[in-house]
C-alpha positions as CSV (number, residue, x, y, z in Angstrom):
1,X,-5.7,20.7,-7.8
2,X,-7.1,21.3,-4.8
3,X,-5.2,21.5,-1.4
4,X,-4.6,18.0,0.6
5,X,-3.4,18.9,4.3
6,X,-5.3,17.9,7.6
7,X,-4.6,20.2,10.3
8,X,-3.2,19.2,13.8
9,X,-6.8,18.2,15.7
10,X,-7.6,16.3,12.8
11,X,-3.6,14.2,12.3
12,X,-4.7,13.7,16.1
13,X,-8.4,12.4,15.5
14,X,-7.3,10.0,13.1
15,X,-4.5,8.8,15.2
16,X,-6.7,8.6,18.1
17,X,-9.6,6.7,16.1
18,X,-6.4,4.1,15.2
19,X,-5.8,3.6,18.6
20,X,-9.1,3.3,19.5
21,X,-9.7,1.1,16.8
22,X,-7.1,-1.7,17.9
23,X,-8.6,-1.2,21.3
24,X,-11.8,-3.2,19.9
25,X,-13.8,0.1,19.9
26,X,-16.7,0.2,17.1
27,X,-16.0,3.6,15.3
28,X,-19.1,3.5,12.9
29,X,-19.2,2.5,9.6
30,X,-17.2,5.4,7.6
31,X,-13.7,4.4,9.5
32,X,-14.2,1.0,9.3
33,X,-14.9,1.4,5.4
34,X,-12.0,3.1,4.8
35,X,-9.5,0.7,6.4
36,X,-9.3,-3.0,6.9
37,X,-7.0,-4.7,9.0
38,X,-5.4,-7.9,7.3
39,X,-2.9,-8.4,10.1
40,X,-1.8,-7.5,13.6
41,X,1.5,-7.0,14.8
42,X,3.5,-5.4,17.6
43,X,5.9,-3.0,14.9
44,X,5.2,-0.8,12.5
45,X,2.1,-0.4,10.4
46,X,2.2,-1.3,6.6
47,X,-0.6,0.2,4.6
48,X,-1.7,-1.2,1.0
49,X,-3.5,1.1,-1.3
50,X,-5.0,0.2,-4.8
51,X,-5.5,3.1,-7.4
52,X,-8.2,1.3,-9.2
53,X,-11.5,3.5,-10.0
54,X,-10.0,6.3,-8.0
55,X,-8.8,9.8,-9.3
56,X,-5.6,11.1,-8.2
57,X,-7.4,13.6,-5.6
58,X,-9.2,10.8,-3.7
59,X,-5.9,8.9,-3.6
60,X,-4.1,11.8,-2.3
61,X,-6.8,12.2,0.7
62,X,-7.3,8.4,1.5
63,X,-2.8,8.8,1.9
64,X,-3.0,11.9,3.4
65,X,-6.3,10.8,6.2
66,X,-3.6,7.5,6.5
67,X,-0.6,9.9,7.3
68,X,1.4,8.1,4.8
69,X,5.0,9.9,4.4
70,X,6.3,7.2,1.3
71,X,4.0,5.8,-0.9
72,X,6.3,2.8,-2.3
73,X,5.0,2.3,-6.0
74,X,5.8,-2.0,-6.3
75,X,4.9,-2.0,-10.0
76,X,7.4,-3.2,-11.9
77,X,6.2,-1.1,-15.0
78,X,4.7,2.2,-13.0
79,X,2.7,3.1,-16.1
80,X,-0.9,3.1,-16.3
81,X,-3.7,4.4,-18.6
82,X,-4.9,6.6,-16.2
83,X,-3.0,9.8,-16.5
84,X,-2.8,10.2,-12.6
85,X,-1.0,7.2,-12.1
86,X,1.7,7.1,-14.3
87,X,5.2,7.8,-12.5
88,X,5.9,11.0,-13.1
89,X,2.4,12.2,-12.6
90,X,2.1,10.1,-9.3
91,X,5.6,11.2,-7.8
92,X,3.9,15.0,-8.6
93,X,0.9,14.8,-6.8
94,X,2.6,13.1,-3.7
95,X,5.4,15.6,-3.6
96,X,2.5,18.2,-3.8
97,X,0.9,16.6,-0.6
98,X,4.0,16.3,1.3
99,X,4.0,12.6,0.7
100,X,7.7,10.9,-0.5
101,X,6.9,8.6,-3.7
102,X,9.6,5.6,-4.4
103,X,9.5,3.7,-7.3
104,X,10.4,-0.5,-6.1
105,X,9.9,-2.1,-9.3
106,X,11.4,-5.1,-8.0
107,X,8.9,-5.8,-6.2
108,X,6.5,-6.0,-9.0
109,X,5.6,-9.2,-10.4
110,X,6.7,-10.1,-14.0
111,X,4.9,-9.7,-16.7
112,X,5.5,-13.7,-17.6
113,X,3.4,-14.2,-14.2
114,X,0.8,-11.7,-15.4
115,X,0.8,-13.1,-18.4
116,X,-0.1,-16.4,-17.2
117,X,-2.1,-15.4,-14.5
118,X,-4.5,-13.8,-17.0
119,X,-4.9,-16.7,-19.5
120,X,-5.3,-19.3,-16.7
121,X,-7.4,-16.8,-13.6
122,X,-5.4,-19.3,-11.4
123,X,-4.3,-17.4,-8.4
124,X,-3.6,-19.6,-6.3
125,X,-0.6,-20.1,-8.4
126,X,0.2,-16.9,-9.2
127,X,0.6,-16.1,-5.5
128,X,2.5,-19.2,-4.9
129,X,5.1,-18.3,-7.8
130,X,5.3,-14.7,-7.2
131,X,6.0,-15.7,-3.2
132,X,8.6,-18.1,-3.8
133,X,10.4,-15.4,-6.3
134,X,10.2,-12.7,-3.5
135,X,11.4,-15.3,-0.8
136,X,14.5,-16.3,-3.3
137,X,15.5,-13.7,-5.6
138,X,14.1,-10.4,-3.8
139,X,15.0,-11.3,0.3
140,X,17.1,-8.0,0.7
141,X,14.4,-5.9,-1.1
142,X,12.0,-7.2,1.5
143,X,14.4,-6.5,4.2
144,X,14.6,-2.7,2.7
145,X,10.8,-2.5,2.8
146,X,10.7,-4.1,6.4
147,X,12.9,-1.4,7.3
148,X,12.2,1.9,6.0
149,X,8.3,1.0,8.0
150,X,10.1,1.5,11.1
151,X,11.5,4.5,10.3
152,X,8.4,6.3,8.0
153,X,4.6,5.3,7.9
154,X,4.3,3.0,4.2
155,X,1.9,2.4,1.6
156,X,2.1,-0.2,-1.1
157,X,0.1,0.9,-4.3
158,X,0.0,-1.0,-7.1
159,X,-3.3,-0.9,-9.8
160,X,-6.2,-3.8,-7.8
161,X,-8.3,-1.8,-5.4
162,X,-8.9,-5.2,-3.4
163,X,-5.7,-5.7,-1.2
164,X,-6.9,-9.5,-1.8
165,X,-6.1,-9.6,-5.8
166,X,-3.0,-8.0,-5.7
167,X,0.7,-8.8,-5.5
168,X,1.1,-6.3,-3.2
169,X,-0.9,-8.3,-0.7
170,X,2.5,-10.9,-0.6
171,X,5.1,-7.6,-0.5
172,X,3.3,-6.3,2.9
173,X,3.2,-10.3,3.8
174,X,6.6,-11.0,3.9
175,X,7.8,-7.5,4.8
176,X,5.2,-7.6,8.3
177,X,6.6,-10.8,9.2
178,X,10.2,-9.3,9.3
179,X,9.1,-7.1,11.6
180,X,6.0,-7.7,12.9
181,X,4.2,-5.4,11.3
182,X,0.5,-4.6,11.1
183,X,-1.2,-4.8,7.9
184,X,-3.8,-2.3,7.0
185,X,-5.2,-2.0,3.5
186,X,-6.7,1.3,2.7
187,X,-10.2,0.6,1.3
């Protein structure tokens, strides 16, 4: 596999291109394709990421550009058909990066709400469902996740590539508004 480091002028190019960025300043089209801001806040920054029709090297890179230190895995089942991205493989390639991997399987939704969402294609649903179980049965998970982006730089991954279509779009939610958090999905 090959290496996944970015030296010190470039950590500081991509923290000064964030800065910029939040400043209004156009940075051309290959920043601005890489990230999208869903929300602004005054705290930390919460980054999504979605594994779908990447390899496990161009996941690496996009968290390693990101300066992610835990990528929080909020599937409930972290198992996938992709080799990469099953737990063991994914916890191997972060801890060759220098990247913390945490499985929050609470977090994930249920596989009665995938279920349904899948037979029905009713979102709007499954996002109201899955938000109500987070806000009553998963409040100090939230209040973890809230947390631990004040202390280390986050990402979410879960399978959807499109922050939008993904249950991990309502974790960063409700875990921004605890701390008024910025919300960044890595495209």
């Amino acid at each position: 596999m090959m290496g996944h480091y970015l030296d010190d002028n470039a950590k500081r190019r991509v923290r000064n291109a964030k800065s910029l960025e939040a400043f209004g300043v156009d940075l051309g089209d290959s920043f601005s394709e890489r990230y999208r801001t869903i929300r602004k806040g005054e705290g930390p920054t919460i980054y999504t990421v979605g594994y779908e029709r990447r390899s496990g090297d161009d996941l690496i890179s996009a968290l390693v550009d990101a300066q992610i230190e835990v990528l929080v895995d909020v599937r409930q089942k972290p198992f996938s058909r992709k080799p990469d991205f099953r737990k063991v493989a994914l916890a191997t390639l972060c801890d060759e990066s220098g990247i913390r991997y945490e499985t929050w399987t609470r977090l994930g939704s249920t596989q009665h709400q995938r279920e349904s969402l899948r037979e029905t294609g009713d979102y709007t649903r499954f996002y109201r469902l899955f938000r109500d179980l987070m806000k009553r049965g998963r409040k100090n998970e939230i209040r973890a996740l809230a947390d631990l982006s004040a202390t280390a730089t986050i990402a979410l991954i879960c399978y959807e590539r499109a922050h939008d279509e993904c249950h991990r779009s309502v974790v960063a939610e409700l875990a921004a508004e605890l701390c008024d958090a910025s919300v960044v999905a890595i495209t």
